[in-house]
N, CA, C and O of each residue as an XYZ file, in Angstrom:
656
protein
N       0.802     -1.170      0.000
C       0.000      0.000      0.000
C       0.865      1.262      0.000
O       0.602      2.070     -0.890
N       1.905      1.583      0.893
C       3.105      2.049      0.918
C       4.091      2.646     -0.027
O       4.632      3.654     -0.481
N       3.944      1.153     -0.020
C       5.249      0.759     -0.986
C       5.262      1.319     -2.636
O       6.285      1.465     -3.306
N       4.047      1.552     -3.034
C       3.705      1.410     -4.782
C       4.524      3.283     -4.617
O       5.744      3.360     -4.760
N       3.829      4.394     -4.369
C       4.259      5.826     -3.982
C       6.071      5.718     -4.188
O       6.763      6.210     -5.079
N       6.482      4.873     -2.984
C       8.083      4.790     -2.463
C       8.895      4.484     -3.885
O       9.873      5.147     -4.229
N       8.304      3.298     -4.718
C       8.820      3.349     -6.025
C       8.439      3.969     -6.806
O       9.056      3.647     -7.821
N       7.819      4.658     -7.004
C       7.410      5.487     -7.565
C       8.391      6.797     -7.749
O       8.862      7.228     -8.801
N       8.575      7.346     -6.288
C       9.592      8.513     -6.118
C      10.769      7.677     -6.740
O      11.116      8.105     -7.841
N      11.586      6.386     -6.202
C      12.708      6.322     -6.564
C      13.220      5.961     -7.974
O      14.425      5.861     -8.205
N      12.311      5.778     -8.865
C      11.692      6.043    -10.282
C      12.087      6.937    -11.002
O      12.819      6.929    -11.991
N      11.479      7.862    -10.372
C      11.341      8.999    -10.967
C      13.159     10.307    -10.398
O      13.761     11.205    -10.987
N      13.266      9.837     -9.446
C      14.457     10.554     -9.002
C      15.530      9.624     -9.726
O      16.548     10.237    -10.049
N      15.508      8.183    -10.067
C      16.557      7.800    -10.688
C      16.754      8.632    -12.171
O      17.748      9.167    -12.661
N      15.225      8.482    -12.699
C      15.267      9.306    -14.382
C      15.684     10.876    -14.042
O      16.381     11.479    -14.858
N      15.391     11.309    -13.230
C      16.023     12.982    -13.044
C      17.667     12.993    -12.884
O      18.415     13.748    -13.506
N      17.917     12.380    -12.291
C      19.228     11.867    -11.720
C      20.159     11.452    -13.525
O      21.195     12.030    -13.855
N      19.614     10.617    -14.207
C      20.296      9.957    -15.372
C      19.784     10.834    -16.492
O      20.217     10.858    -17.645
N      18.833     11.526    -15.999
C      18.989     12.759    -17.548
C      19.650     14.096    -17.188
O      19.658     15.016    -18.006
N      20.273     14.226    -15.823
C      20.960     15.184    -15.681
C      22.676     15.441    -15.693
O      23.492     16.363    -15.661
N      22.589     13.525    -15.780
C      23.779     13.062    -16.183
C      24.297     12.514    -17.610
O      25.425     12.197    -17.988
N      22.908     12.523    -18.328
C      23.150     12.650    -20.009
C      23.469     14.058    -20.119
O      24.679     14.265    -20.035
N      22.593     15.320    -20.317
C      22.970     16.242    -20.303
C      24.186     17.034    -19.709
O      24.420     18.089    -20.298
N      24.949     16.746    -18.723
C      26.037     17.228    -18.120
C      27.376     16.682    -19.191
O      28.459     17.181    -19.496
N      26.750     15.555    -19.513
C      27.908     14.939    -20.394
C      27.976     15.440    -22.061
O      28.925     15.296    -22.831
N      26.886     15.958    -22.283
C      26.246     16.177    -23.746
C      26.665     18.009    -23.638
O      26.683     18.633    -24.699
N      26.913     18.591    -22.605
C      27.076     19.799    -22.548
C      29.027     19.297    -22.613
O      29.528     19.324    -23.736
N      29.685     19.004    -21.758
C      31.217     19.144    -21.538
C      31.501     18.506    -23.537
O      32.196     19.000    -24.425
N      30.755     17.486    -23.536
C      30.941     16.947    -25.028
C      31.329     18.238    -26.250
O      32.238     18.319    -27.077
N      30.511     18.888    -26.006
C      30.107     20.238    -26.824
C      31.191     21.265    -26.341
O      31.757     21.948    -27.194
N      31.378     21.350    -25.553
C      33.118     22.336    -24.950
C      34.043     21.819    -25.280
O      34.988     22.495    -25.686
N      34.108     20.580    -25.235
C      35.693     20.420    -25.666
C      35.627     20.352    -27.340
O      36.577     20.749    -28.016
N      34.355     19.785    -27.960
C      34.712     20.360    -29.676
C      34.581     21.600    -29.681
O      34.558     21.635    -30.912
N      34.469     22.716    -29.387
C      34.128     24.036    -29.718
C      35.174     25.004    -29.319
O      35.367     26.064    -29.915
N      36.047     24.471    -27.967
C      36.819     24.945    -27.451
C      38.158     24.877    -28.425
O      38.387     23.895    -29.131
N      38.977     25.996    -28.377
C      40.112     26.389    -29.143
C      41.140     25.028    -28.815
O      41.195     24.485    -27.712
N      41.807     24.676    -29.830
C      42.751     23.277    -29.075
C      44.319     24.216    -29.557
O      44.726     24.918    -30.483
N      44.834     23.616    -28.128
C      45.873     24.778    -28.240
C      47.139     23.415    -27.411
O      48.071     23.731    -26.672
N      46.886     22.380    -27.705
C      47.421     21.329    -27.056
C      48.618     20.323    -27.799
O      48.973     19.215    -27.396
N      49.044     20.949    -28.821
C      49.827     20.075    -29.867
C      50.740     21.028    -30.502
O      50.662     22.250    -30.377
N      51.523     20.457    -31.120
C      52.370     21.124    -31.727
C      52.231     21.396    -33.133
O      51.982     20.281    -33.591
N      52.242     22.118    -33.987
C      51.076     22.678    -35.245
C      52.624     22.110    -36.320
O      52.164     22.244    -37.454
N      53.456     21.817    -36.421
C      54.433     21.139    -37.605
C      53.501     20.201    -38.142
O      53.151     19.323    -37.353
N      53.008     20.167    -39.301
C      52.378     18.469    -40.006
C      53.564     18.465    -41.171
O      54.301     19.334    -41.637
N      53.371     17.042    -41.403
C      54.210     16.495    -42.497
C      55.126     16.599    -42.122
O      55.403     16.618    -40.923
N      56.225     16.741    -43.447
C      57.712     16.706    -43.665
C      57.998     18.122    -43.815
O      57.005     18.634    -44.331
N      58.812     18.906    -43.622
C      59.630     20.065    -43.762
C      61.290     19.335    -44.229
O      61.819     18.346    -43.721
N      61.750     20.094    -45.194
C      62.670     20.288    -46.058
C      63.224     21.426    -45.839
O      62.457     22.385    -45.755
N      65.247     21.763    -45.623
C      65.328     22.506    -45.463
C      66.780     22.517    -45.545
O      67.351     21.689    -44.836
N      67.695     23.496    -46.463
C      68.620     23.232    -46.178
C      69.871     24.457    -45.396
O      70.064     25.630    -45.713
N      70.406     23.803    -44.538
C      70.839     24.356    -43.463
C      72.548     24.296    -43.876
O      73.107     23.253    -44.216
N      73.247     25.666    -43.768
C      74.368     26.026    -44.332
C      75.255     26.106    -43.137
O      76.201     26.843    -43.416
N      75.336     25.660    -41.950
C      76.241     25.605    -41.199
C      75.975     24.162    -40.292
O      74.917     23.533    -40.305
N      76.880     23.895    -39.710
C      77.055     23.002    -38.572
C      76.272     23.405    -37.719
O      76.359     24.608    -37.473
N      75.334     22.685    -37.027
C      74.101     22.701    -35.731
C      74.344     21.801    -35.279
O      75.181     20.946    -35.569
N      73.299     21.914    -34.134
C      72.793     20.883    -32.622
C      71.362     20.551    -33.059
O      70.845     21.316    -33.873
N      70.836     19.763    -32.724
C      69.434     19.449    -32.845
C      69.664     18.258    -31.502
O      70.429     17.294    -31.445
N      68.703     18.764    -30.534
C      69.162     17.931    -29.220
C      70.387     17.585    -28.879
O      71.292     18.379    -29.132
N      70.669     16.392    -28.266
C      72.729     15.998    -28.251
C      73.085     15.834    -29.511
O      74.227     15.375    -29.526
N      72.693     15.974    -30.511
C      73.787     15.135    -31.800
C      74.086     16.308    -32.327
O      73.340     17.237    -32.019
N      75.036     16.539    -33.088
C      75.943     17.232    -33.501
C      75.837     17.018    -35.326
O      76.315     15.983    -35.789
N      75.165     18.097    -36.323
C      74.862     17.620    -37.522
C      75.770     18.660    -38.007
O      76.164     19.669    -37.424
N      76.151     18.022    -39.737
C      77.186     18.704    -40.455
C      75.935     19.573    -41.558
O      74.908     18.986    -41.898
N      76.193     20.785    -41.934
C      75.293     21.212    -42.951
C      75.090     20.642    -43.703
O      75.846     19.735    -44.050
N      73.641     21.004    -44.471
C      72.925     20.177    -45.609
C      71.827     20.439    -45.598
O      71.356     21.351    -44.919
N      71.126     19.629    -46.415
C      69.973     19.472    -46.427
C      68.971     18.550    -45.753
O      68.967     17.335    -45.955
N      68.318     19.028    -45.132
C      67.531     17.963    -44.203
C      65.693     17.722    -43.875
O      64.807     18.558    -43.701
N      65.667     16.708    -43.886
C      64.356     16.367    -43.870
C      63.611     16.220    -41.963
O      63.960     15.389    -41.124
N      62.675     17.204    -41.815
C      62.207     17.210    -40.223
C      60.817     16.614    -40.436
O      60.143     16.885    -41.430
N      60.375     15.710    -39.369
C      58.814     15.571    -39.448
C      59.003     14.955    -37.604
O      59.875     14.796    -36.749
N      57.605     14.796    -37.799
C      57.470     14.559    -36.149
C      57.344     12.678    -36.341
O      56.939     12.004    -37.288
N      57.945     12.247    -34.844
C      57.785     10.787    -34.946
C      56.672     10.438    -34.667
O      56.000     11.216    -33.989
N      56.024      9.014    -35.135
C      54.970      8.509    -35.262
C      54.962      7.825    -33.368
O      55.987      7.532    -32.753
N      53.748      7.736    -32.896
C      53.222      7.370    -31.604
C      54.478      8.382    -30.552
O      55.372      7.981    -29.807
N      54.124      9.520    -30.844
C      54.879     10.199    -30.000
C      54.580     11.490    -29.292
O      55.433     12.233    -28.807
N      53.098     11.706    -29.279
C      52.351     12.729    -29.235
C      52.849     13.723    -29.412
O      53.229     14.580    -28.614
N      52.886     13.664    -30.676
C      53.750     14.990    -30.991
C      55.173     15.893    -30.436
O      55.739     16.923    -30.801
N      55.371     14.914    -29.393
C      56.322     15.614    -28.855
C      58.009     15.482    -29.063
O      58.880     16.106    -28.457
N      58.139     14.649    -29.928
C      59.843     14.200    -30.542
C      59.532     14.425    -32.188
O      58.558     14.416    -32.940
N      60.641     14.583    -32.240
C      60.521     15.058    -34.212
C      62.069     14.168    -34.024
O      62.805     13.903    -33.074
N      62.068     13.836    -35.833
C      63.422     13.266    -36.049
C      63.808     14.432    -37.243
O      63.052     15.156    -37.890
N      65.410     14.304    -37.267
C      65.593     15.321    -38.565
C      66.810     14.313    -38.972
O      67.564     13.777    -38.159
N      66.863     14.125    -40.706
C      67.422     13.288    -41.049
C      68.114     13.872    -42.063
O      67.503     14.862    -42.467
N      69.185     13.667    -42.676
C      70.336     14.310    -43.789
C      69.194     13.507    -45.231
O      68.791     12.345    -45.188
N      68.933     14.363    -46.213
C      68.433     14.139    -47.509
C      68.457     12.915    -47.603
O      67.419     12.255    -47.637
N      70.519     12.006    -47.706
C      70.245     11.136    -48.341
C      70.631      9.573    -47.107
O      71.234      8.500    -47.086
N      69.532     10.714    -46.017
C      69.591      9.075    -44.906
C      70.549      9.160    -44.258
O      70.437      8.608    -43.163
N      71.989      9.879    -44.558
C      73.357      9.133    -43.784
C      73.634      9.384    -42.447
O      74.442      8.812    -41.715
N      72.592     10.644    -42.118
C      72.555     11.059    -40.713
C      71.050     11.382    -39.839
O      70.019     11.400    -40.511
N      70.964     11.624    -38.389
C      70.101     11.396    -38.229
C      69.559     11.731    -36.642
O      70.148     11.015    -35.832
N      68.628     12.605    -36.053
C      68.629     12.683    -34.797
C      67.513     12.770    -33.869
O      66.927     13.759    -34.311
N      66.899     12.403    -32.952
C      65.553     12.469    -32.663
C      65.739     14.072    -31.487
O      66.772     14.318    -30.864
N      64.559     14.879    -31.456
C      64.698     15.931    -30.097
C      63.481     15.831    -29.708
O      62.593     15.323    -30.393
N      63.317     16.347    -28.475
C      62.080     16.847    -28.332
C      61.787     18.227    -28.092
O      62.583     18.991    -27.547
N      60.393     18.623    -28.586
C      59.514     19.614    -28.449
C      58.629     20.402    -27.528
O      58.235     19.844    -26.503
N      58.420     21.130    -27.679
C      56.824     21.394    -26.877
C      56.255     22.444    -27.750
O      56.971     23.207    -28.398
N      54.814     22.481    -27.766
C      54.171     23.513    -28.471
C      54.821     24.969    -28.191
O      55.431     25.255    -27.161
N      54.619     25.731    -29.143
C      55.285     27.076    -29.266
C      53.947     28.028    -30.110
O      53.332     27.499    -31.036
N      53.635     29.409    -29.662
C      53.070     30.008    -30.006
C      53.438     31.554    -30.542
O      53.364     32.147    -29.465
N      53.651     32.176    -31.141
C      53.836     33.556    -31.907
C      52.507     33.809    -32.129
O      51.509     33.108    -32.294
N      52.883     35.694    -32.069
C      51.246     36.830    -32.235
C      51.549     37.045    -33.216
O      51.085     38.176    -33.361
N      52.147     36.738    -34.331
C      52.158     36.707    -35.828
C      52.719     35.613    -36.571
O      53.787     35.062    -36.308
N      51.884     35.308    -37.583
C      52.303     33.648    -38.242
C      53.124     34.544    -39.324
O      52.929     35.628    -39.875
N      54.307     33.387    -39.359
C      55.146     33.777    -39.906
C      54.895     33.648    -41.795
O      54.173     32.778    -42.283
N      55.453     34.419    -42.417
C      55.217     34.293    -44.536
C      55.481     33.208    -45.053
O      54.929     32.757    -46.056
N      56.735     32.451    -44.135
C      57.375     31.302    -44.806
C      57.668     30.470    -43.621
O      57.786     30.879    -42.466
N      57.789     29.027    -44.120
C      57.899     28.164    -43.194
C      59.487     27.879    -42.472
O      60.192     26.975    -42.919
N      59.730     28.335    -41.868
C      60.958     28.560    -41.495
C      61.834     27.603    -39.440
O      61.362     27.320    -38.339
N      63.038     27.525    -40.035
C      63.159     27.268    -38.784
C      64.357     27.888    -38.252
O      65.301     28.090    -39.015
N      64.444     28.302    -36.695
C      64.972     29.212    -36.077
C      66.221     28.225    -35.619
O      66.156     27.001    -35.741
N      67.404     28.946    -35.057
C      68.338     28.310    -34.414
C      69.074     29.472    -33.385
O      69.369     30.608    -33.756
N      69.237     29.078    -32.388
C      69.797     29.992    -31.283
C      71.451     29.756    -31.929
O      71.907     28.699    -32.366
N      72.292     31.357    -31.810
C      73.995     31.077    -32.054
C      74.274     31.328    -30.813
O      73.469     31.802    -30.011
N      75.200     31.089    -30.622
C      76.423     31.169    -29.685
C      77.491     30.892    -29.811
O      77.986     29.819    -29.464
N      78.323     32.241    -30.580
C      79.473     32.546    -30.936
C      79.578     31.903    -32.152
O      79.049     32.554    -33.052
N      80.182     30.625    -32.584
C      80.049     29.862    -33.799
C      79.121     28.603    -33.923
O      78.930     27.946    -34.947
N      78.516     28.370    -32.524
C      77.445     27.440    -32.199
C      76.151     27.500    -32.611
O      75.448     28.393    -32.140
N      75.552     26.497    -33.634
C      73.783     26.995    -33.730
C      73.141     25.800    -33.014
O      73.466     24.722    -33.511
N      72.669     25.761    -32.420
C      71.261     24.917    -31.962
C      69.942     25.057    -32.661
O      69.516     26.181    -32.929
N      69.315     24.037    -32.952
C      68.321     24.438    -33.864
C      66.903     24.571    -32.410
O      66.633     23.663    -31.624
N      66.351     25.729    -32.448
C      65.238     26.175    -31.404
C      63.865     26.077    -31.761
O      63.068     25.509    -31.014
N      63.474     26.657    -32.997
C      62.210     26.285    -32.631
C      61.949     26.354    -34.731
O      62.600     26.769    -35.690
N      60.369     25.542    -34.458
C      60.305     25.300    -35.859
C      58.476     26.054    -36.411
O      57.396     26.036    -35.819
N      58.759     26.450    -37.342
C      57.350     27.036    -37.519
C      56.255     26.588    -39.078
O      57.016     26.587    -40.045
N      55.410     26.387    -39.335
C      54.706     26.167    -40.554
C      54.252     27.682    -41.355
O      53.848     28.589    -40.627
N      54.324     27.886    -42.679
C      54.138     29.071    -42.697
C      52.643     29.375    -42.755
O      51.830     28.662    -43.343
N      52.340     30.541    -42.069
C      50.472     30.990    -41.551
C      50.096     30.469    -40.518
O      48.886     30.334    -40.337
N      50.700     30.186    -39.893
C      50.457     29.252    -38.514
C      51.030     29.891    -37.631
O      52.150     30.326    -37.901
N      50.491     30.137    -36.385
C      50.389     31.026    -34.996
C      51.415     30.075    -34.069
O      52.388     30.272    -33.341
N      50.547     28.816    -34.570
C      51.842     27.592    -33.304
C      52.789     26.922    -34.078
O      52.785     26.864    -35.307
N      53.760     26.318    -33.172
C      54.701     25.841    -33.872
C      55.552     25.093    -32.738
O      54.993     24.978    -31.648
N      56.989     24.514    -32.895
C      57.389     23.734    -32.509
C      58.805     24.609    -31.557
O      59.503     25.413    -32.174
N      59.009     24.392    -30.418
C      60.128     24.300    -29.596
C      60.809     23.683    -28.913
O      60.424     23.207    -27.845
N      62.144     23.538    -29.449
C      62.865     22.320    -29.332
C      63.693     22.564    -27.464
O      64.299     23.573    -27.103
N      63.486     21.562    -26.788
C      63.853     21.771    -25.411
C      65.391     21.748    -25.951
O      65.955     21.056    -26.799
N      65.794     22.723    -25.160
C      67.572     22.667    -24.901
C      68.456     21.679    -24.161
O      68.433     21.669    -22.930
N      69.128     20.959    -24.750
C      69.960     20.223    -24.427
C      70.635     20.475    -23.257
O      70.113     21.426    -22.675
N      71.615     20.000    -22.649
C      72.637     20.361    -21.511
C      73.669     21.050    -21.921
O      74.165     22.020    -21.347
N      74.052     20.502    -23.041
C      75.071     20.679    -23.931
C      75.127     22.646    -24.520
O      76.074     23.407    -24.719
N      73.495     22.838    -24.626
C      73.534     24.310    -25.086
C      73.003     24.934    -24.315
O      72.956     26.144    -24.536
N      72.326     24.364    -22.989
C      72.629     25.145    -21.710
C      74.317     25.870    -21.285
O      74.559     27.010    -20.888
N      75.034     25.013    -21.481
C      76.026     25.437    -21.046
C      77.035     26.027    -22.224
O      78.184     26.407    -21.999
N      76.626     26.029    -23.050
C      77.580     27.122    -23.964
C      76.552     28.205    -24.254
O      76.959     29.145    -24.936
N      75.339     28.226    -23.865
C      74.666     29.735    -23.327
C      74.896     30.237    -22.194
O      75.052     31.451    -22.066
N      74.948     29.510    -21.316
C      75.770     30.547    -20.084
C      77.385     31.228    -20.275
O      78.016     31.927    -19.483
N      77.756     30.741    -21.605
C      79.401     31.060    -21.305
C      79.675     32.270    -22.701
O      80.657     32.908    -23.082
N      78.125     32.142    -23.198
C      78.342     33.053    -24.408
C      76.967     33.957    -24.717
O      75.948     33.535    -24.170
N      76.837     35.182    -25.556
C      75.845     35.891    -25.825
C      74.839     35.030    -26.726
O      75.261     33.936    -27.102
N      73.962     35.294    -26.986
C      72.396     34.429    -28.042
C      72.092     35.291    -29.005
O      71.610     36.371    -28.664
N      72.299     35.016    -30.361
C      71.979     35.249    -31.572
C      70.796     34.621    -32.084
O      70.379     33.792    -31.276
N      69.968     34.718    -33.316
C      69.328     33.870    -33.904
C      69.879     33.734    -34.918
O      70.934     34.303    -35.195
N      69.286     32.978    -35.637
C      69.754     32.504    -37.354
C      68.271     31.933    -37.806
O      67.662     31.111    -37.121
N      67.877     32.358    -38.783
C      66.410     31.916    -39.190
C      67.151     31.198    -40.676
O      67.912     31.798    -41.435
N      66.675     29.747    -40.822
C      66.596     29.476    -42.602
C      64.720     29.002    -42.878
O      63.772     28.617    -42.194
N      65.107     29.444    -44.771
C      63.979     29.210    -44.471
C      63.663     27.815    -45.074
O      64.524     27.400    -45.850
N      62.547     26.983    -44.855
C      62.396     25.577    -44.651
C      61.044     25.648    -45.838
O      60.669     26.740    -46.266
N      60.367     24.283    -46.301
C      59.333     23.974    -46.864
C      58.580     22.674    -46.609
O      58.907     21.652    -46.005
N      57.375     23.059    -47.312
C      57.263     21.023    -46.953
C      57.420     20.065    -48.068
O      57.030     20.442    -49.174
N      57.832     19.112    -47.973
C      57.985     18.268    -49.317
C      57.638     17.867    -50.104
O      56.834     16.976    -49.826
N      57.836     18.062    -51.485
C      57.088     18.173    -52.282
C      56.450     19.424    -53.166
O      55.944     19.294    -54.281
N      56.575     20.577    -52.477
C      56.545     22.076    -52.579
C      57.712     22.330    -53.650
O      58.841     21.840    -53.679
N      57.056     23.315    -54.589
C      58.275     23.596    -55.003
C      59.543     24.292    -54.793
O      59.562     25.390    -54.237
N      60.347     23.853    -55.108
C      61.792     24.655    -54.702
C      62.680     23.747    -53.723
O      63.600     24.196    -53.040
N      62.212     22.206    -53.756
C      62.111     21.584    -52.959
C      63.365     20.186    -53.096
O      63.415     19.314    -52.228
């Protein structure tokens, strides 16, 4: 006699309860597609580029040339490899997203000097706001403390592009 009412409420408070928990989920669903994603590093593909002096790209030590950058596969974006044109060399670094208040004309990549030292720093797509920054080694920690910081910009493409 009771009892029919008692299920009744807990019925009805379960369906209030589970459509307020469809909707809570159907709302955050809708924020995170709509919301700006600012969580990755904006390099796609291959970049091509050829680089006229001796650099750093993480610990390895590369001779000028021409070189091929893309990001490694299952690596959330966060390691890129850069490899000599024809394979013979080769180095993995890592990244973190990088952002500029103006996208740059051309796809270009930056390198910190120090004195006759380049480290390659950060990498950009051209029209693109984000881009790639390469964490500093130990190695160019410490020949930046012992020397002033230059840049050196070359400029880079993606493959297949002409001029390439």
């Amino acid at each position: 006699m009771f009892t029919e009412p008692i299920e009744m409420a807990h019925t009805s408070r379960n369906r209030t309860v589970g459509r307020n928990l469809l909707l809570s989920f159907i709302a955050l669903v809708f924020t995170i597609a709509f919301s700006p994603s600012t969580g990755h590093a904006q390099i796609s593909g291959e970049i091509v580029a050829t680089i006229p002096f001796q650099f750093h790209a993480g610990d390895t030590k590369l001779p000028a040339g021409k070189y091929v950058i893309h990001v490694l596969d299952n690596s959330d974006l966060k390691v890129m490899e850069i490899s000599s044109a024809d394979g013979s060399t080769s180095a993995l670094f890592e990244v973190e997203q990088s952002q500029v208040n103006t996208a740059p004309a051309k796809t270009e990549l930056i390198f910190n000097k120090y004195g006759n030292r380049y480290f390659l720093a950060k990498l950009f797509d051209e029209g693109e706001q984000g881009g790639s920054t390469v964490d500093k080694s130990r190695y160019e920690e410490k020949v930046g403390a012992a020397a002033a910081e230059a840049q050196a910009h070359v400029p880079a493409q993606h493959r297949g592009q002409q001029g390439s």
